[in-house]
N, CA, C and O atoms as a Maestro MAE file, in Angstrom:
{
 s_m_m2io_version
 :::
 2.0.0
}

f_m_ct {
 s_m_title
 :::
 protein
 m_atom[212] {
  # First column is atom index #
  i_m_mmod_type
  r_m_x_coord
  r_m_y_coord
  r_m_z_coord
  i_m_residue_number
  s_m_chain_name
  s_m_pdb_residue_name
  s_m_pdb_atom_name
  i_m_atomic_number
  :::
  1 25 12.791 0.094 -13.454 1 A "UNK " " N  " 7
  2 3 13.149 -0.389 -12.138 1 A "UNK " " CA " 6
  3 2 13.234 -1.910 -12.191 1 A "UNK " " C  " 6
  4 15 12.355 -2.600 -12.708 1 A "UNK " " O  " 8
  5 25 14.167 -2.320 -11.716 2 A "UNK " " N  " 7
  6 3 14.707 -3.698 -12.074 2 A "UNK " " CA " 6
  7 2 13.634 -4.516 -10.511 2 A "UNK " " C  " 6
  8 15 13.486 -3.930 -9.439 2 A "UNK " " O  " 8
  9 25 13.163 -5.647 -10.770 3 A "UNK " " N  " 7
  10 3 12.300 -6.549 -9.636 3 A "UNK " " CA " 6
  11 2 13.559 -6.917 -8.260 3 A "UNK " " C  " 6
  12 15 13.118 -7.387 -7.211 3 A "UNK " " O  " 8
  13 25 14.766 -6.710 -8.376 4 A "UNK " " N  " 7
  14 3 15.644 -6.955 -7.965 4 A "UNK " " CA " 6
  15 2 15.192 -5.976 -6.111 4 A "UNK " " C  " 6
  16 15 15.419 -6.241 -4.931 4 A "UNK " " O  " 8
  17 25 14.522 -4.898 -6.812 5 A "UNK " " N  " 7
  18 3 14.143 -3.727 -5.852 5 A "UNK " " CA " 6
  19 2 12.876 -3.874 -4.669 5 A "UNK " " C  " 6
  20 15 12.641 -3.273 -3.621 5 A "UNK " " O  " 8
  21 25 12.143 -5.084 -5.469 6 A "UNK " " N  " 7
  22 3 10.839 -5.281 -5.004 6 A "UNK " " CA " 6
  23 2 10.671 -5.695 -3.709 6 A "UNK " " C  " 6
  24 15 9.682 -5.282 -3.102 6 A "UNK " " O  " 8
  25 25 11.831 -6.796 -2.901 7 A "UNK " " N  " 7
  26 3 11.855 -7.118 -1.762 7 A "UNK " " CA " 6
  27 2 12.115 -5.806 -1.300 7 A "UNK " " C  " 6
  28 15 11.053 -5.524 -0.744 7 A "UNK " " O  " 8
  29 25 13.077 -4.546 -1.148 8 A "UNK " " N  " 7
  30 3 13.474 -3.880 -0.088 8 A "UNK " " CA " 6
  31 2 12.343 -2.884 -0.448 8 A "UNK " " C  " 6
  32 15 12.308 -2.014 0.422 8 A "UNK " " O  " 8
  33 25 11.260 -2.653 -1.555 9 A "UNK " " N  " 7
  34 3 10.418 -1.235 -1.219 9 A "UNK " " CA " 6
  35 2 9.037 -1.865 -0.932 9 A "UNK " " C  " 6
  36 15 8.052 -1.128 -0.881 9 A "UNK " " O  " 8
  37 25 8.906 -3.423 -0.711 10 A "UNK " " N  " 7
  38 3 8.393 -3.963 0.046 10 A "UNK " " CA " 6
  39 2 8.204 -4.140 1.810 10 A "UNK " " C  " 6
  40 15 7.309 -4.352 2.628 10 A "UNK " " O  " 8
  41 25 9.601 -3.912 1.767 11 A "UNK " " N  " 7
  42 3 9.789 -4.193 3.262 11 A "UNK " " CA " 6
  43 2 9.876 -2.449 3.787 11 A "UNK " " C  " 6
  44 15 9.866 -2.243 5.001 11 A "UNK " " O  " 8
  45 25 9.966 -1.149 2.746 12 A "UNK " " N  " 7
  46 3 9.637 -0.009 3.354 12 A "UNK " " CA " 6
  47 2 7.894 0.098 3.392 12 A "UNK " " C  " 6
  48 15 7.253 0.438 4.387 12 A "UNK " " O  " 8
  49 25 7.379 -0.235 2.218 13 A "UNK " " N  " 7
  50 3 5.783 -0.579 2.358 13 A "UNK " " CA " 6
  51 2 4.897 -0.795 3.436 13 A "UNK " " C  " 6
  52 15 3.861 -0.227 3.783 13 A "UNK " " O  " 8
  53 25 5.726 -2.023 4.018 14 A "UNK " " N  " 7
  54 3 5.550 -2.531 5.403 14 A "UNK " " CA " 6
  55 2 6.157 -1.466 6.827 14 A "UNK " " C  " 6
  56 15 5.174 -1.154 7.498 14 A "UNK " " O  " 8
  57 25 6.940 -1.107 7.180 15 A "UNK " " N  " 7
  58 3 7.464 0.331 7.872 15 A "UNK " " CA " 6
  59 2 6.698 0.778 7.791 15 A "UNK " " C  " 6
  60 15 5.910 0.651 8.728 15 A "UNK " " O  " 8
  61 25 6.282 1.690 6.589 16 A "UNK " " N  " 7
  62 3 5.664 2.851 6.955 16 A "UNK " " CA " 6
  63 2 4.043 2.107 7.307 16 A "UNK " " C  " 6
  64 15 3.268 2.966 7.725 16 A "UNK " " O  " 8
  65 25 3.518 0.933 7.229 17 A "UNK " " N  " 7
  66 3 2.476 0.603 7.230 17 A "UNK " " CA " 6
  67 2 2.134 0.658 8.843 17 A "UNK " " C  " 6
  68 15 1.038 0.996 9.291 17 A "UNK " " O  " 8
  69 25 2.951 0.375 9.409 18 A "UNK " " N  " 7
  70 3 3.571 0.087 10.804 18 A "UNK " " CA " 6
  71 2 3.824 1.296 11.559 18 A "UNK " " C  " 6
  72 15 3.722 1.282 12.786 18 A "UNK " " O  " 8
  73 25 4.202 2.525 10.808 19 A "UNK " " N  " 7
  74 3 4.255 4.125 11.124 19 A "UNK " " CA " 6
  75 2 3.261 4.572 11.073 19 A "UNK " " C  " 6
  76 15 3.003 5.507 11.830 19 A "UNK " " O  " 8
  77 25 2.212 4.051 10.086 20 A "UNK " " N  " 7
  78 3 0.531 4.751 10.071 20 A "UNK " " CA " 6
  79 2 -0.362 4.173 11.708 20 A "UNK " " C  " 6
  80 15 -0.918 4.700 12.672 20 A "UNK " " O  " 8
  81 25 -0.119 3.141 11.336 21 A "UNK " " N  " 7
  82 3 -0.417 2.257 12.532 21 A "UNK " " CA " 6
  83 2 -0.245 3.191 13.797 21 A "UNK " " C  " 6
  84 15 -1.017 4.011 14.296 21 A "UNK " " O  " 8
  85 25 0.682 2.898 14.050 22 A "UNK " " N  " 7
  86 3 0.939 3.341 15.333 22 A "UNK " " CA " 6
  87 2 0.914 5.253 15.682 22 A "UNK " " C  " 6
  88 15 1.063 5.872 16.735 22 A "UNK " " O  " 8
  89 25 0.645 5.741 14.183 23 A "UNK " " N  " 7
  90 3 0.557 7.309 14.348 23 A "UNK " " CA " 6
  91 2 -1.040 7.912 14.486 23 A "UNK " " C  " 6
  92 15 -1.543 8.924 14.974 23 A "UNK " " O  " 8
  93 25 -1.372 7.109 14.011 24 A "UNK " " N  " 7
  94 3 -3.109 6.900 14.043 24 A "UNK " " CA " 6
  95 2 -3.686 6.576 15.542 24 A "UNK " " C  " 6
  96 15 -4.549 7.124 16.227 24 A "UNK " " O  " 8
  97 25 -2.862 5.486 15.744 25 A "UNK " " N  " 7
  98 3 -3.123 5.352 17.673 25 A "UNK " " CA " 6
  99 2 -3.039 6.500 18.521 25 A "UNK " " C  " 6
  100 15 -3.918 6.707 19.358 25 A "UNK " " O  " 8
  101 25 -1.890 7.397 18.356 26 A "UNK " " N  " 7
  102 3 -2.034 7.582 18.868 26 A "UNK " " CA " 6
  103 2 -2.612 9.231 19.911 26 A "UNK " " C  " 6
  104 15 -3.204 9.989 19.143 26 A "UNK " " O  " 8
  105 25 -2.544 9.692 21.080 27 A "UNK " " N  " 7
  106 3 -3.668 10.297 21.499 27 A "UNK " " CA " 6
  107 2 -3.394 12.026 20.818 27 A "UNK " " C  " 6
  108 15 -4.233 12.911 20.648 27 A "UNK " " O  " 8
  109 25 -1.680 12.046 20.501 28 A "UNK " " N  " 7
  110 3 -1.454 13.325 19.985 28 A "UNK " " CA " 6
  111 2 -1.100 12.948 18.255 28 A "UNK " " C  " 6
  112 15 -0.027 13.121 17.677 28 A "UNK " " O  " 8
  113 25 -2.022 12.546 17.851 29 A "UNK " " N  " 7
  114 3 -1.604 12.178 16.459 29 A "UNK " " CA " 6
  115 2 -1.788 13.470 15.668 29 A "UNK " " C  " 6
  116 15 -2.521 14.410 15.978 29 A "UNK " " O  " 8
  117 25 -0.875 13.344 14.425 30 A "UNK " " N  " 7
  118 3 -0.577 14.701 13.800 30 A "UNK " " CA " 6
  119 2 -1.357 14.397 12.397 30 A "UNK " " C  " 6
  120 15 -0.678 13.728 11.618 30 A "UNK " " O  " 8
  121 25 -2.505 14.721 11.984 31 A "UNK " " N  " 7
  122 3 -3.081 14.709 10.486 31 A "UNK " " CA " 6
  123 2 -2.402 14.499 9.354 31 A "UNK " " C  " 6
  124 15 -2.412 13.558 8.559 31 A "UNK " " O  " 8
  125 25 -1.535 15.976 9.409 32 A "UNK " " N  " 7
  126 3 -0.627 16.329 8.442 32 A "UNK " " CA " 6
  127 2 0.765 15.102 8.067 32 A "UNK " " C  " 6
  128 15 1.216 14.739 6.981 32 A "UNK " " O  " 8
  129 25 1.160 14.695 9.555 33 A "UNK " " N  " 7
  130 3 2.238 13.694 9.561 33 A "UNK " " CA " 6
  131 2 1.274 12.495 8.926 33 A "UNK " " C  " 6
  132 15 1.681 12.013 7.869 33 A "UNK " " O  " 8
  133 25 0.255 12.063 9.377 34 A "UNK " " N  " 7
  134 3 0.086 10.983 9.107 34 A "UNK " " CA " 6
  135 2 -0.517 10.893 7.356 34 A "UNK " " C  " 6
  136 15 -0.317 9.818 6.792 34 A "UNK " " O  " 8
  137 25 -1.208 11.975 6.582 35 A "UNK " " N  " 7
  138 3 -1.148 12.368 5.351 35 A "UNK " " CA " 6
  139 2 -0.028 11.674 4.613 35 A "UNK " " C  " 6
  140 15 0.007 10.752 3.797 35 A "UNK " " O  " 8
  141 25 0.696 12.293 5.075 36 A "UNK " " N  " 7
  142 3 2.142 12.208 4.182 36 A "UNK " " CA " 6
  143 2 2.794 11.236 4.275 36 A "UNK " " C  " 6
  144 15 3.621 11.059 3.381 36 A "UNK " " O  " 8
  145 25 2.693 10.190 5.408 37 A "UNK " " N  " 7
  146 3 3.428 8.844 5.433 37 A "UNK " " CA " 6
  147 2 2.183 7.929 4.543 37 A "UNK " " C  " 6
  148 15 2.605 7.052 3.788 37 A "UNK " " O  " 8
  149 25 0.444 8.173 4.655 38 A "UNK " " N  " 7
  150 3 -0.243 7.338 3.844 38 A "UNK " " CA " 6
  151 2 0.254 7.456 2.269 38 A "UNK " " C  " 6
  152 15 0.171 6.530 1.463 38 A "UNK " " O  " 8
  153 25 0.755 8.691 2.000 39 A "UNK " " N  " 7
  154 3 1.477 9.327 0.498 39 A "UNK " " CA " 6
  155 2 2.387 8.484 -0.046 39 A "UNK " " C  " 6
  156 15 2.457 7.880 -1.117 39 A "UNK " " O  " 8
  157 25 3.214 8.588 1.119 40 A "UNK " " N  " 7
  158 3 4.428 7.754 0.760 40 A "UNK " " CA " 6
  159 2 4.610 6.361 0.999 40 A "UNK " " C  " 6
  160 15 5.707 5.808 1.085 40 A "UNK " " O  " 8
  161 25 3.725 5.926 1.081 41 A "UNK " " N  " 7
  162 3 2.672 4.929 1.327 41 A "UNK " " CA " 6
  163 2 2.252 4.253 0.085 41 A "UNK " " C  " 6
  164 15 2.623 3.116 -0.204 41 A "UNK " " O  " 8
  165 25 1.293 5.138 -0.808 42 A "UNK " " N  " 7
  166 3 0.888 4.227 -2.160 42 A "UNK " " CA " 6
  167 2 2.015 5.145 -2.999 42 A "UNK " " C  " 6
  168 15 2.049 4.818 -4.186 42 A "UNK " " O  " 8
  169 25 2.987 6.271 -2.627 43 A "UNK " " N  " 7
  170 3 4.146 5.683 -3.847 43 A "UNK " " CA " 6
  171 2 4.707 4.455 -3.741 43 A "UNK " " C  " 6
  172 15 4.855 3.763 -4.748 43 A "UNK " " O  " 8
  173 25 5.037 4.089 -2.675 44 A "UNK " " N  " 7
  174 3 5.958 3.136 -2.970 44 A "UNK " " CA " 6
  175 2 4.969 1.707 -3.215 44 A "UNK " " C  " 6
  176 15 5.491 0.609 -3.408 44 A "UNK " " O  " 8
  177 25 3.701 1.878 -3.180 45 A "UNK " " N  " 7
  178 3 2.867 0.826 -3.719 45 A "UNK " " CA " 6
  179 2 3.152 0.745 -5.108 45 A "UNK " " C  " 6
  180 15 3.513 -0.223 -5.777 45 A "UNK " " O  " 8
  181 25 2.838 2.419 -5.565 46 A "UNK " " N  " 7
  182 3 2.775 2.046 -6.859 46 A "UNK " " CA " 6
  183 2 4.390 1.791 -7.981 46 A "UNK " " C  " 6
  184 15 4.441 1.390 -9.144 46 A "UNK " " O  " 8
  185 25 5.229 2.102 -7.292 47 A "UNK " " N  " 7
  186 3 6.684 1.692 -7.116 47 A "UNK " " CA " 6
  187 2 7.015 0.288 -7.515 47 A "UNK " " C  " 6
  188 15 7.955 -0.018 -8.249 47 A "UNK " " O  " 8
  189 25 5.865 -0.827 -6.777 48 A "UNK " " N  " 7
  190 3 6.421 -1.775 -6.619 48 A "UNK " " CA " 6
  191 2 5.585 -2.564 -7.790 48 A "UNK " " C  " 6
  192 15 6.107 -3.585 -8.239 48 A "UNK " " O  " 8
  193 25 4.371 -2.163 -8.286 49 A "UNK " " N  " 7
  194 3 3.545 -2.288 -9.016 49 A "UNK " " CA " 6
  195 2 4.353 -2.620 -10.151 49 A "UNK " " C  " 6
  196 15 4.597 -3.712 -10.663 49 A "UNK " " O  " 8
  197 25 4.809 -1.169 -10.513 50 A "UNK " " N  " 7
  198 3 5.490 -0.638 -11.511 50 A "UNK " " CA " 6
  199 2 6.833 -1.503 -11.924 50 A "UNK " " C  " 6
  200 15 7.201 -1.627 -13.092 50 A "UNK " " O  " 8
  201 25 7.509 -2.083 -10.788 51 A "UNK " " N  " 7
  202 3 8.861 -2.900 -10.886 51 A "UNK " " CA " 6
  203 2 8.283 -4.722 -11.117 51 A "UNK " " C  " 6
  204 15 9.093 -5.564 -11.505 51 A "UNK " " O  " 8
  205 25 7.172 -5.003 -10.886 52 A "UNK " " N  " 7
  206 3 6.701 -6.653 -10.757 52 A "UNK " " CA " 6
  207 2 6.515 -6.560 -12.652 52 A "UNK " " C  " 6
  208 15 6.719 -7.505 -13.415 52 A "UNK " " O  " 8
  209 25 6.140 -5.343 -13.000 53 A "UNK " " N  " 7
  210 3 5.486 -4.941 -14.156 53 A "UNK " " CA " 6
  211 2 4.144 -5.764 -15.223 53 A "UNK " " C  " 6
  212 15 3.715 -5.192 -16.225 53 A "UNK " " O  " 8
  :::
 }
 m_bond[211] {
  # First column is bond index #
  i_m_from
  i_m_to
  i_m_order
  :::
  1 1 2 1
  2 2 3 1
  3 3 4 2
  4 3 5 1
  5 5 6 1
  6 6 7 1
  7 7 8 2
  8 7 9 1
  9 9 10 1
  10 10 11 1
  11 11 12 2
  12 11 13 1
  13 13 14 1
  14 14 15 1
  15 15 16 2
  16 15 17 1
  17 17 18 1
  18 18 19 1
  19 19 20 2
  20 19 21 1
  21 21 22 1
  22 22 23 1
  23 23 24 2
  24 23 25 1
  25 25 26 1
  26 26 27 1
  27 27 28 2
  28 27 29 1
  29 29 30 1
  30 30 31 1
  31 31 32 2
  32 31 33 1
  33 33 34 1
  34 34 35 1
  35 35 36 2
  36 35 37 1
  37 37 38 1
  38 38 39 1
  39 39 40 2
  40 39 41 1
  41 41 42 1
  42 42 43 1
  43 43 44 2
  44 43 45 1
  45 45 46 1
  46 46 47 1
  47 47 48 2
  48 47 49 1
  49 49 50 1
  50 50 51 1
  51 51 52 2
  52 51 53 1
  53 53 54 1
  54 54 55 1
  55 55 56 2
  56 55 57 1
  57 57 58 1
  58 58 59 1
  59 59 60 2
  60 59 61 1
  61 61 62 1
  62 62 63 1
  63 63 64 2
  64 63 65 1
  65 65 66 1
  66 66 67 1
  67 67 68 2
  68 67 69 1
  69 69 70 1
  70 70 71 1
  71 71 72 2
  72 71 73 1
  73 73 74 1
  74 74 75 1
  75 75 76 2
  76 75 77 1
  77 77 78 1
  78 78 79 1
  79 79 80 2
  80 79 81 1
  81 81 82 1
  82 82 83 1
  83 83 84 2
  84 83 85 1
  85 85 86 1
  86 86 87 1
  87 87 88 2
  88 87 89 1
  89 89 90 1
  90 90 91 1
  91 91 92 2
  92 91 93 1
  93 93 94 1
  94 94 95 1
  95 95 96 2
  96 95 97 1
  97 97 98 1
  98 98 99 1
  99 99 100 2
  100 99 101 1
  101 101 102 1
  102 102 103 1
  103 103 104 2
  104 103 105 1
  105 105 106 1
  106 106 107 1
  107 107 108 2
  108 107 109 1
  109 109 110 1
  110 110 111 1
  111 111 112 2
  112 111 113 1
  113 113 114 1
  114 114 115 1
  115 115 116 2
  116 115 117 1
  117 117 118 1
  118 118 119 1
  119 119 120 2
  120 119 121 1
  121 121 122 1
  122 122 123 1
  123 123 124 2
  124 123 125 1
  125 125 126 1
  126 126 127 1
  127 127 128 2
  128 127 129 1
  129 129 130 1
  130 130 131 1
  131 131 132 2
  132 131 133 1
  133 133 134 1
  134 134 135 1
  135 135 136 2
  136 135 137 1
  137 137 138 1
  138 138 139 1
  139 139 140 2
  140 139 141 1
  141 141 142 1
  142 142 143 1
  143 143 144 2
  144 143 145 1
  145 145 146 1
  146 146 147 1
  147 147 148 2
  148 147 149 1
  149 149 150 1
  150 150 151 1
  151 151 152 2
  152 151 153 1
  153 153 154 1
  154 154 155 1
  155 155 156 2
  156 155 157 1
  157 157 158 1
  158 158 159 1
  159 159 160 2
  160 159 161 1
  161 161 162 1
  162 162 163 1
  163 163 164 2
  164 163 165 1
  165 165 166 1
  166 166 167 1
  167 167 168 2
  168 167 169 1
  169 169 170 1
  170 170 171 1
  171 171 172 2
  172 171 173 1
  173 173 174 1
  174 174 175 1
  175 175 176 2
  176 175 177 1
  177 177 178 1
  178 178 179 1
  179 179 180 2
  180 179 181 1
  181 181 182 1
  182 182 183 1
  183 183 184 2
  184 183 185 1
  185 185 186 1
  186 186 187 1
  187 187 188 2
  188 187 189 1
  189 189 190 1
  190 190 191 1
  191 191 192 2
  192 191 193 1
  193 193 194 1
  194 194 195 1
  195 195 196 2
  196 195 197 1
  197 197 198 1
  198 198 199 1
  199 199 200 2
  200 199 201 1
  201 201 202 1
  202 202 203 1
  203 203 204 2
  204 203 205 1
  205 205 206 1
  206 206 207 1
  207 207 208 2
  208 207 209 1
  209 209 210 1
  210 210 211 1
  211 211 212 2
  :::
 }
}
């Protein structure tokens, strides 16, 4: 993965950080939904890890 990538799965990093956020708030929050966005969450951490190398 070329570093070329690192700004834009940075700036999804941030989104979904912002989707936990606000799915966690709130009063009908879904476990399962919010599971799977923390998931996709440290992939793309480790995504970006992986591309700074």
């Amino acid at each position: 993965m070329s570093r070329q990538r690192v700004p834009q799965l940075t700036r999804k990093h941030q989104d979904l950080d912002t989707k936990i956020r606000q799915e966690a708030r709130s009063p009908a929050s879904d476990d399962l939904a919010l599971q799977a966005l923390k998931r996709q969450k440290l992939r793309l951490k480790e995504m970006i890890a992986a591309a700074q190398g």
